[in-house]
C-alpha positions as CSV (number, residue, x, y, z in Angstrom):
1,X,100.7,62.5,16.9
2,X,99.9,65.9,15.5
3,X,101.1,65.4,12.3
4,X,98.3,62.2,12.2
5,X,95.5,63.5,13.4
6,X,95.7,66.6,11.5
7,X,96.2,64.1,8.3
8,X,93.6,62.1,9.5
9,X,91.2,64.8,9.8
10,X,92.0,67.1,6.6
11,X,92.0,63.7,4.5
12,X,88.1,62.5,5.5
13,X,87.1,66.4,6.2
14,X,87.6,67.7,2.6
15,X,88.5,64.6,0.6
16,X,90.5,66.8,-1.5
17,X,94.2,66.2,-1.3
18,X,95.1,69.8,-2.0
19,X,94.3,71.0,1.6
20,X,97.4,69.0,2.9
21,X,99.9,70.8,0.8
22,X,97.9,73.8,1.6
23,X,98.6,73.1,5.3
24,X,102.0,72.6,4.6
25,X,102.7,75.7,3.3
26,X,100.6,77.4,5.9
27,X,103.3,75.3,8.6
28,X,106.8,75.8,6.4
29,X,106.5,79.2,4.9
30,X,106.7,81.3,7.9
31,X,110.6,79.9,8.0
32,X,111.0,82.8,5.4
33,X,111.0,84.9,8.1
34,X,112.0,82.3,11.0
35,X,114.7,80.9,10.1
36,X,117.0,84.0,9.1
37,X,115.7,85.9,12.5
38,X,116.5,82.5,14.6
39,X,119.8,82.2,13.1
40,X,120.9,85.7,14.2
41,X,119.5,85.6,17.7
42,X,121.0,82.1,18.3
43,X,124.1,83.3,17.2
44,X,124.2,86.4,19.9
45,X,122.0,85.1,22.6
46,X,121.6,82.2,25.1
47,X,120.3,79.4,22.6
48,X,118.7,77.4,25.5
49,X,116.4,80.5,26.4
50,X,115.5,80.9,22.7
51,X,114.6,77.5,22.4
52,X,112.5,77.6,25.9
53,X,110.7,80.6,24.6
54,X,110.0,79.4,21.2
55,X,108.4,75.9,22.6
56,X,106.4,77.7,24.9
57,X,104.6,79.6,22.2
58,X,103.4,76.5,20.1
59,X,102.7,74.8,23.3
60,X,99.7,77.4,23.7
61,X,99.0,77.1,20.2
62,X,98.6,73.3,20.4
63,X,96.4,74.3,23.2
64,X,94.1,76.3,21.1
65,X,94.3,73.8,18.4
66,X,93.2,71.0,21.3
67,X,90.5,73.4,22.3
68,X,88.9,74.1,19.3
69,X,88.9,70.5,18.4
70,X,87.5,69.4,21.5
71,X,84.5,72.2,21.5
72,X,83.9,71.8,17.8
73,X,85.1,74.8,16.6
74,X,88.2,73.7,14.5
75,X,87.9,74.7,10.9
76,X,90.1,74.0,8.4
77,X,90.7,77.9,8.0
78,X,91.7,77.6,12.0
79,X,93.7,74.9,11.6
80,X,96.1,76.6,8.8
81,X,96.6,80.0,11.2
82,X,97.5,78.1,13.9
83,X,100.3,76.2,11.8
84,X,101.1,79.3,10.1
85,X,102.3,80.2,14.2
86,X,103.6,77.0,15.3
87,X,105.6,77.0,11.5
88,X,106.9,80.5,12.9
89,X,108.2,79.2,16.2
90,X,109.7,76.3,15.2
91,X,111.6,77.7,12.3
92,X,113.3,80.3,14.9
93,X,114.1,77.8,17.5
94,X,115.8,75.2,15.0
95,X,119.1,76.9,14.2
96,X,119.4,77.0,17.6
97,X,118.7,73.0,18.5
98,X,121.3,72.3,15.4
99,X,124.1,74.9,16.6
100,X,123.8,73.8,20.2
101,X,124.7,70.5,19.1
102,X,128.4,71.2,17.7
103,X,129.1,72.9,20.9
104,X,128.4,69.8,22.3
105,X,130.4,67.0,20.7
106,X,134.1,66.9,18.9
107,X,134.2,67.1,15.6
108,X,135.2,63.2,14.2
109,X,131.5,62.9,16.3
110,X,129.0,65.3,14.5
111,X,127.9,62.9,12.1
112,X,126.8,60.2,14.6
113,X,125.3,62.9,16.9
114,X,123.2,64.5,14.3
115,X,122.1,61.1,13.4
116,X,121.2,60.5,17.2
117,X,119.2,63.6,17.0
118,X,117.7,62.4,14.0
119,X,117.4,59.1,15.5
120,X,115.2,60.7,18.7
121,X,113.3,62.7,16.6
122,X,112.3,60.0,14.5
123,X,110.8,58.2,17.2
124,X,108.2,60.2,16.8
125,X,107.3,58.5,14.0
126,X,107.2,55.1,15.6
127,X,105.7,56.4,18.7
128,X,103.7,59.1,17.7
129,X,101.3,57.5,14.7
130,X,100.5,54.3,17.7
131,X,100.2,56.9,20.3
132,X,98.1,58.6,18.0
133,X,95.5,55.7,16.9
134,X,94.9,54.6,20.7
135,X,94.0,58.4,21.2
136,X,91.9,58.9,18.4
137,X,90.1,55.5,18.8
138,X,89.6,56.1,22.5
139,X,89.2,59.7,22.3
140,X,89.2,61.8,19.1
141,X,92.3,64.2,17.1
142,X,91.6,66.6,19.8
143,X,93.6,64.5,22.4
144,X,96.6,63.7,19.9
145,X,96.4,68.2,20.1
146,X,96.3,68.5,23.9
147,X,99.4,65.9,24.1
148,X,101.3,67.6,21.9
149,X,100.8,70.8,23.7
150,X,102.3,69.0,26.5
151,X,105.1,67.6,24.9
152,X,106.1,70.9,24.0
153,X,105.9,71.8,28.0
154,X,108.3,69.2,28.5
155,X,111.1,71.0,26.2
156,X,110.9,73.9,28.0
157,X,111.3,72.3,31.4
158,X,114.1,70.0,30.2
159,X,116.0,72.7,28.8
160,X,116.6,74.3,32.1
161,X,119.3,71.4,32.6
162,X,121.1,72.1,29.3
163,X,124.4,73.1,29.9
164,X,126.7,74.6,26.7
165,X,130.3,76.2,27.0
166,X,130.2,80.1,26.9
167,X,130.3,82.2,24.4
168,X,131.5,85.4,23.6
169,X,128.6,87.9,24.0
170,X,128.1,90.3,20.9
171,X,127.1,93.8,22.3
172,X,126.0,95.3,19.2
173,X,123.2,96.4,17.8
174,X,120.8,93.9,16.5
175,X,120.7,94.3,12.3
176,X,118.8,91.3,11.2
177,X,119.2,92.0,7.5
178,X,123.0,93.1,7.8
179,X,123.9,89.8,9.7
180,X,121.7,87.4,7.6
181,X,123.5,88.7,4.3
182,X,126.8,88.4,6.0
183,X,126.0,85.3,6.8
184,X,124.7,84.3,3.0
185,X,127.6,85.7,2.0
186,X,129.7,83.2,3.7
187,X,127.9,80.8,2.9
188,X,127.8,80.9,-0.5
189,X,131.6,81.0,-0.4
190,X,132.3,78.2,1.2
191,X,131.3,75.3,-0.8
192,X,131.0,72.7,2.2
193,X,127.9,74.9,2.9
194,X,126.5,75.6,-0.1
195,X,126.3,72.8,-2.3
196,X,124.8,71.5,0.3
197,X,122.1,74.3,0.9
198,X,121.3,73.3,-2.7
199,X,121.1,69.5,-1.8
200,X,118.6,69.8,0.6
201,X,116.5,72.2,-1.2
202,X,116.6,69.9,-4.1
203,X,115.7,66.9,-1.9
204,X,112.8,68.6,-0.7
205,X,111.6,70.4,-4.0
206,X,111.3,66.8,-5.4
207,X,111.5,64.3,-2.9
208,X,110.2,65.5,0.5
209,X,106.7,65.8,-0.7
210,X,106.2,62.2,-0.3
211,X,105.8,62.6,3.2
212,X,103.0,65.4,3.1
213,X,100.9,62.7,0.8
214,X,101.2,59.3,3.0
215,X,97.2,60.2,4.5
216,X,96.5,60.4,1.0
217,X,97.9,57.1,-0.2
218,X,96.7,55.4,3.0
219,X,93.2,56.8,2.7
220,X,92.5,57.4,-0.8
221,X,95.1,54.9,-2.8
222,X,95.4,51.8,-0.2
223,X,91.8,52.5,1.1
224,X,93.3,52.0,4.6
225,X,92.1,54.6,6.5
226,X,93.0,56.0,10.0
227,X,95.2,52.3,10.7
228,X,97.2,52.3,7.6
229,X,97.9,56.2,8.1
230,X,99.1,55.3,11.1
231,X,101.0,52.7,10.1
232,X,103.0,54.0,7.4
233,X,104.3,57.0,9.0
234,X,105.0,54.6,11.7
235,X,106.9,52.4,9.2
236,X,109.2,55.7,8.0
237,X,110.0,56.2,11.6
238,X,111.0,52.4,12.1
239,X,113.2,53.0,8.7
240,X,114.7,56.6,10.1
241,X,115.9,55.5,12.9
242,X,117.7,52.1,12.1
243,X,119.1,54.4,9.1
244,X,120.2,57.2,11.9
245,X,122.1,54.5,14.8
246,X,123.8,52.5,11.9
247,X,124.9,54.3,9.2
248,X,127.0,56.3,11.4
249,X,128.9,53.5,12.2
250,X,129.0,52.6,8.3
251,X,131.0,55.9,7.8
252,X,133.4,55.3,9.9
253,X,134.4,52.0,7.9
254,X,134.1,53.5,4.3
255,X,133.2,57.4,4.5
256,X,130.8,60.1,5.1
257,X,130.6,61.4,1.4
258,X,130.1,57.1,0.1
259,X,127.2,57.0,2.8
260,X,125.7,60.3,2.0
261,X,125.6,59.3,-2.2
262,X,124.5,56.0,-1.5
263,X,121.7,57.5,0.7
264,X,120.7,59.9,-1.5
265,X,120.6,57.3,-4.0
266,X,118.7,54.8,-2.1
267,X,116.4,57.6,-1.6
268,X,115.4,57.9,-5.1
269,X,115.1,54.0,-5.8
270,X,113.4,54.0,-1.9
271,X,110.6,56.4,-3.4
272,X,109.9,54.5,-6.7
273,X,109.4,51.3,-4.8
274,X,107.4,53.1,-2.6
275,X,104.8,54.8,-5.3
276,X,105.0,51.1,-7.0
277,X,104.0,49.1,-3.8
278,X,100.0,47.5,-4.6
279,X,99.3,47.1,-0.9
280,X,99.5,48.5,2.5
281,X,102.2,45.5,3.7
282,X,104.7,46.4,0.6
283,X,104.1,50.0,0.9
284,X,105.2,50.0,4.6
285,X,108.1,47.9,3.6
286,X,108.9,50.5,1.1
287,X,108.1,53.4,3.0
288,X,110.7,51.7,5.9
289,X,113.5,51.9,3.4
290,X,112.6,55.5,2.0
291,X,112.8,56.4,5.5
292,X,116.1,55.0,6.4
293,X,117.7,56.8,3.0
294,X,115.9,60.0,3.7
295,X,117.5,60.2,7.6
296,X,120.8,59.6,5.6
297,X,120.6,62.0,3.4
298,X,119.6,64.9,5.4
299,X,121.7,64.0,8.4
300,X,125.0,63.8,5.7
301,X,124.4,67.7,4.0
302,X,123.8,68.6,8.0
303,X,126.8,67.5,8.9
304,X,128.6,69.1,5.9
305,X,127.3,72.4,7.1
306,X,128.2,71.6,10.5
307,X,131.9,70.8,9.9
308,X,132.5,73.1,7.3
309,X,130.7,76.2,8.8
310,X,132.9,79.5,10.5
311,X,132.2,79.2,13.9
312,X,130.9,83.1,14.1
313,X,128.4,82.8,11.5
314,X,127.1,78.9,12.1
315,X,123.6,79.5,13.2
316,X,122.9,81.9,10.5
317,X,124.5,79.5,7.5
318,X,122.7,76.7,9.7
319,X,119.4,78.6,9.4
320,X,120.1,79.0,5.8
321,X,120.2,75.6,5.6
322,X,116.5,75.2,7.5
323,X,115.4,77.3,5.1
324,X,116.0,75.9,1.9
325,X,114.5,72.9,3.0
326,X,111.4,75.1,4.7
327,X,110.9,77.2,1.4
328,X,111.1,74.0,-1.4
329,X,109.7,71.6,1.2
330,X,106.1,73.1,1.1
331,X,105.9,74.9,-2.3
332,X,107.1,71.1,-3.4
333,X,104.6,69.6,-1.7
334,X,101.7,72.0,-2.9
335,X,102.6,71.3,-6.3
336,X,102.5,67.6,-6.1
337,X,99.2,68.0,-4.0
338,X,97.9,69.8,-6.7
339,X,98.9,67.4,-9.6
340,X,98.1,64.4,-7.3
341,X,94.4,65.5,-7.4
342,X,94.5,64.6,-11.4
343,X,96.9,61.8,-11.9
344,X,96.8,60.0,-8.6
345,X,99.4,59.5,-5.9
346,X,101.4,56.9,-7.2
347,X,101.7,58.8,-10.3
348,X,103.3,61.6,-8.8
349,X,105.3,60.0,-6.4
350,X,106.9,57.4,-9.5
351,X,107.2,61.0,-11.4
352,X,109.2,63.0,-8.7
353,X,111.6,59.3,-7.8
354,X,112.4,59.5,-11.2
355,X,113.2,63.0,-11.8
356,X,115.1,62.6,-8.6
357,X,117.5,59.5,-10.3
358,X,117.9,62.3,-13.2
359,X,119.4,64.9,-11.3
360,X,121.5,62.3,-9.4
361,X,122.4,61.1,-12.9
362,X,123.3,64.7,-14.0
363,X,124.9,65.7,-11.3
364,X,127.2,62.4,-11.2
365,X,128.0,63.4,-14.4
366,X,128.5,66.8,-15.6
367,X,129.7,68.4,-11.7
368,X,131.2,65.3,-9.8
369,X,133.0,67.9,-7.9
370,X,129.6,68.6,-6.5
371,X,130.2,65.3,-4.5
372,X,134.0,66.0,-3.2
373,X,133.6,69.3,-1.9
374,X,131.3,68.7,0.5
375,X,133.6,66.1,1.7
376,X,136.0,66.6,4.9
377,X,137.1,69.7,5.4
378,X,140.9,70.7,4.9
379,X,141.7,70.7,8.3
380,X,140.1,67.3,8.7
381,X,141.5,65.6,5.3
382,X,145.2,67.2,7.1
383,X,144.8,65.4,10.1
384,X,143.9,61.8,8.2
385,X,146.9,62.3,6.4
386,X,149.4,63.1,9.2
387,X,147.6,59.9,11.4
């Protein structure tokens, strides 16, 4: 809901597509600090309580953001140092959601339960943009603020009934630096992490920045407005989540490395289709498959990184993860912004699919080992063999 009305009102406020990858980067760049500082304290402390604390901070600044909506007083100035808060918050709490969740489930199930997590979070998407319209037609983007303070209320109640087996405390001192190196270190070593690291960073250098510019290409492109806004978020929800309760169940007939490349794939062909589309019916069409791709990509590297991560240093490789796709996500997104402003939306949207297909292309070809390390891990490929 947030994510709409904040479109919504940047888009018709400044008519300058710009100010979304602006606000963007004011929401993803504080992972730079986050997500290295989340990964070491979920790693030593009770990741519930982190995640409690963290959602109770950007449920008051949701509040403020509601507030100064509501009175008048929301600038656009506002608006980007309150993200800039809320980006901070959330990039700390999400090594945590995404470690909490392989102490949670046996391994042969990490891919379908990152994909039900992807799946729930996706709702939003479907929920969010029609839960968003009714407020903002009934009320204005100030309401869509004050119910997403509350949402934020209801993680940190509902996280008082999250149970997790226990872990070995770690008495020493607290080194941020030392443990986030240590934990790059590792990383980079082990290739089920880091080729994926550099997937997702990719992905979101190139690809992700569609999602910043759907207000734009509903508002200024398809001359839809508020409703198509709406409805094409809405419509890359729909495609997330069929993508996140089926093609679980896809890998376990062929594999997790075929669905992850044909994802990833999909994603690329997904996005042309997308920037091609000449109205709002094909575009949410479009945007439906892009959506279902996307979910499939990210949730395969995830799970890569899950399975192939030491279980000491997982939230910190885990937040390394987050923060690829934090840092290239917005920088991405401010750079097609930017260009968008010149050539169009559908121009840079066709321009980054096909760059996309190139890299697949390159990568198929000159490093195919790319593909096969980020496969099952030795342990795992042991244990198919012995069955």
């Amino acid at each position: 809901m947030q994510s709409v009305a904040l479109g919504v009102y940047i888009a018709e406020k400044t008519h300058n597509d710009i100010w979304l990858g602006l606000l963007t980067l004011a929401a993803w760049m504080p992972a730079i600090v986050g997500s290295p500082l989340g990964g070491v304290m979920a790693d030593r402390f009770s990741r519930q309580r982190w995640i409690q604390a963290n959602n109770f901070v950007m449920a008051v600044t949701a509040s403020l953001l509601a507030t100064a909506e509501l009175t008048h007083h929301l600038s656009l100035q506002l608006a980007c140092y309150l993200a800039i808060i809320e980006g901070l918050c959330s990039s700390m709490s999400w090594a945590a959601w995404q470690s909490l969740l392989r102490d949670m489930v046996d391994k042969d199930e990490v891919l379908a339960a990152v994909s039900l997590s992807s799946a729930q979070f996706n709702l939003g998407r479907i929920i969010g943009p029609a839960l968003a319209g009714v407020a903002i037609g009934v009320g204005s983007t100030g309401w869509c603020f004050a119910l997403n303070a509350a949402s934020f209320i209801f993680v940190v109640v509902i996280f008082s009934f999250v149970k997790s087996p226990a872990r070995e405390r770690v008495l020493t001192k607290v080194r941020v630096w030392a443990e986030t190196v240590v934990g790059a270190r590792v990383a980079w070593s082990v290739k089920g992490c880091r080729n994926p690291i550099i997937g997702v960073g990719t992905v979101a250098l190139i690809a992700s920045p569609f999602i910043t510019l759907v207000p734009a290409m509903a508002v200024h492109t398809l001359h839809a407005g508020k409703v198509g806004t709406a409805w094409l978020v809405g419509a890359q929800g729909v495609g997330a989540v069929i993508g996140a309760v089926t093609l679980p169940e896809v890998a376990k007939r062929t594999s997790r490395l075929a669905v992850l490349r044909g994802s990833i794939w999909a994603l690329a062909l997904a996005e042309a289709l997308y920037a091609l589309a000449p109205t709002l019916q094909l575009s949410i069409l479009a945007l439906a498959l892009l959506g279902g791709a996307y979910v499939g990509t990210l949730s395969g590297l995830n799970t890569s990184v899950q399975l192939h991560a030491p279980v000491g240093e997982r939230s910190r490789i885990l937040a390394l993860y987050t923060l690829s796709l934090s840092i290239l996500y917005p920088i991405g997104a401010t750079i097609q912004s930017a260009i968008a402003t010149v050539w169009g939306v559908r121009a840079v949207t066709l321009g980054a699919a096909a760059i996309m297909g190139l890299v697949l292309l390159a990568v198929s070809i000159f490093m195919p080992e790319f593909w096969t390390e980020i496969g099952p891990p030795p342990s795992e490929q042991v244990n198919l063999l012995a069955d």
